[in-house]
N, C-alpha and C positions, 0 to 999 in steps of 0.2 A: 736305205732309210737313214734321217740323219737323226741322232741323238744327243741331245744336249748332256755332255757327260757331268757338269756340274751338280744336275741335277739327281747323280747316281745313286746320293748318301740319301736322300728322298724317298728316291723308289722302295730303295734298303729297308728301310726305317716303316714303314711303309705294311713292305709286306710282311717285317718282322711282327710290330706291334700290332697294323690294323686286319691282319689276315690269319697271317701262324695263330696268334692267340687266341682268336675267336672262331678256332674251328677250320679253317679253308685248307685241305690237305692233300688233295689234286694236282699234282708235279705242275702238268700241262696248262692249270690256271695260272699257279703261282708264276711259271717262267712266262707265261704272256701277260701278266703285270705288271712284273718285270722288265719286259721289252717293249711297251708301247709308252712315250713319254706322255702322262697325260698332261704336264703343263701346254702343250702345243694345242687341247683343244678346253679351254678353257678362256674366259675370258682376257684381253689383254688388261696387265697392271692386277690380275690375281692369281699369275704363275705360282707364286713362293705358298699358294693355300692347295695347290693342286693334289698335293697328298696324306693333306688332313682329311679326318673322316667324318665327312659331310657333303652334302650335296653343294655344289657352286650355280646362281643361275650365268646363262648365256643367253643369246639373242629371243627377244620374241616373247619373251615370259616362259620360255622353258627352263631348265634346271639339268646339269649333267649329273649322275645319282652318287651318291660315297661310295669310294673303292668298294668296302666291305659286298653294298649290296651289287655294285657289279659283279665283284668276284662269285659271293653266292650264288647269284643266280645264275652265274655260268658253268659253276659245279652241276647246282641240278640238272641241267640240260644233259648230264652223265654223256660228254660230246666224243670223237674218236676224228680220227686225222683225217678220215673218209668222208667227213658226214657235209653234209649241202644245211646250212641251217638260213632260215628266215627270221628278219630281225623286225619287229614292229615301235617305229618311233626311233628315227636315228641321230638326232638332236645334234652334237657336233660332232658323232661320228664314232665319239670314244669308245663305245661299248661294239660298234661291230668291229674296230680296229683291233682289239681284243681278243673278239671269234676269232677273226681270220688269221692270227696269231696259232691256231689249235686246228682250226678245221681245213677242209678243202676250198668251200666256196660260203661265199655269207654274201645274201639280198637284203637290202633295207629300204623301210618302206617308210619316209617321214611325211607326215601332213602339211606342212608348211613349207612350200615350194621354196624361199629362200634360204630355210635351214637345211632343206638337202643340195639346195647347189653348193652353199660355202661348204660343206660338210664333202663333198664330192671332191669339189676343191682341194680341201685342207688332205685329204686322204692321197691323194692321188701324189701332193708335193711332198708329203712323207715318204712313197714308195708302196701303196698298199695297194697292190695290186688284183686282189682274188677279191673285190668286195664291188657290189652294183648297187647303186641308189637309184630309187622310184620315188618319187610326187605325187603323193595319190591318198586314199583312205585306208587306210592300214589296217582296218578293223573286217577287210574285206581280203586283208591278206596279197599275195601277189600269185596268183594260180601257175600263172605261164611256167612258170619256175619249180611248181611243185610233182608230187611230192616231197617233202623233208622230210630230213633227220630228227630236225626239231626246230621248233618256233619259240622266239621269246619275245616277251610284249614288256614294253617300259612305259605303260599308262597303265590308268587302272578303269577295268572293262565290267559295268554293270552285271555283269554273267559271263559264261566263258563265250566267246565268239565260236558261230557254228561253223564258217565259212573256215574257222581256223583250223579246227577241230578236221575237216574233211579233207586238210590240202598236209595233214601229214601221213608220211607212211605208216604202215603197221610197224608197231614197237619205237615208233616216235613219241616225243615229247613236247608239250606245250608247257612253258613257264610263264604265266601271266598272274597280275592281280587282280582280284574279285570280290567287289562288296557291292550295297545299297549304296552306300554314303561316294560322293567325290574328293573327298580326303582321307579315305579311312578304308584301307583293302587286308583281303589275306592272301600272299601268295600261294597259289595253288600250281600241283604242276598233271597235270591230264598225259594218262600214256594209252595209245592207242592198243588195244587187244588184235582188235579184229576190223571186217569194214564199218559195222555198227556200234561196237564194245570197246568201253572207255574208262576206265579207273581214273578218279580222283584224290589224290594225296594235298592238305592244308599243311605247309612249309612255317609258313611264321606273318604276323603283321608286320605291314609295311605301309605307305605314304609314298602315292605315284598323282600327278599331273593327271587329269579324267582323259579317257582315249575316246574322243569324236568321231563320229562316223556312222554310218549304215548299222552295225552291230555295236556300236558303242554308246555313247551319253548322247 
């Protein structure tokens, strides 16, 4: 994978200020923020904002999300080096580049057929090899694939998705966000018990793009 080492007092900086200090204490995160450059999936001529902590938009009226909330929410996925995780909404890719940094295998499922091929693309000439994008409605999850470790959604889903909820394993996790509103969520993360039994835990508010689809808006 190539690296832009210029960019290295960035990443630094990065995960000192926008991660160590607001909490993110997960070896396995930290060092896959570390290693995936995000200026490469950002838009071109807004490289040098790649790792200020805010959201950047890219193609199509999506948005890649701020370090922080990627990092968090890849904390709660509480992930292990084994685990097969499903990613919902892979916009340019950054966030499953990420997983697959941690995990064994990462699926992504983007809705807008152009943002997962450049994204396939852009993945693929970095070197990131354990990660497969799908075209499809995401709110329907990717079955063929499953059970998972865990699922993580980067839209926000009027209520938890059922089809989501069914395609993880027992002691899997879903990280999604959940409100009324299309601007205005709380991330929640759902862990499976059993084949029926589901705990729900409220993480913190957040601001996601509405997730479209079958189970979505």
């Amino acid at each position: 994978m190539i690296v832009d080492k210029s960019m290295a007092v960035h990443r630094e900086r990065m995960i000192k200020e926008h991660l160590i200090a607001r909490g993110i204490s997960d070896e396995a995160v930290l060092k896959a923020m570390g290693d995936v450059p995000r200026e490469a999936f950002v838009m071109e001529g807004e490289e040098l904002l790649a790792y200020e902590d805010y959201p950047l938009p890219i193609s199509h009226g999506q948005t890649i999300s701020q370090p922080y909330i990627v990092a968090y929410m890849t904390e709660s996925l509480e992930l292990s080096s084994e685990d097969t995780v499903l990613e919902i909404g892979t916009g340019s890719g950054y966030a499953a580049a990420v997983l697959s940094r941690i995990v064994r295998k990462v699926y992504s499922v983007e809705r807008i057929a152009e943002l997962a091929t450049s994204a396939r693309q852009r993945l693929i000439k970095l070197g990131y090899d354990n990660i497969e994008i799908m075209a499809g409605d995401g709110s329907l999850g990717w079955p063929e694939h499953g059970p998972y470790d865990a699922i993580v959604v980067t839209a926000g889903a009027p209520e938890l998705p059922k089809a989501l909820l069914q395609q993880l394993k027992v002691s899997g996790r879903l990280v999604v966000p959940v409100g009324s509103s299309q601007t205005l969520q709380m991330l929640v993360r759902a862990r499976r018990k059993s084949g029926s039994d589901f705990t729900v835990e409220e993480l913190c508010a957040v601001r996601f793009v509405p997730l479209y689809g079958a189970e979505g808006w």
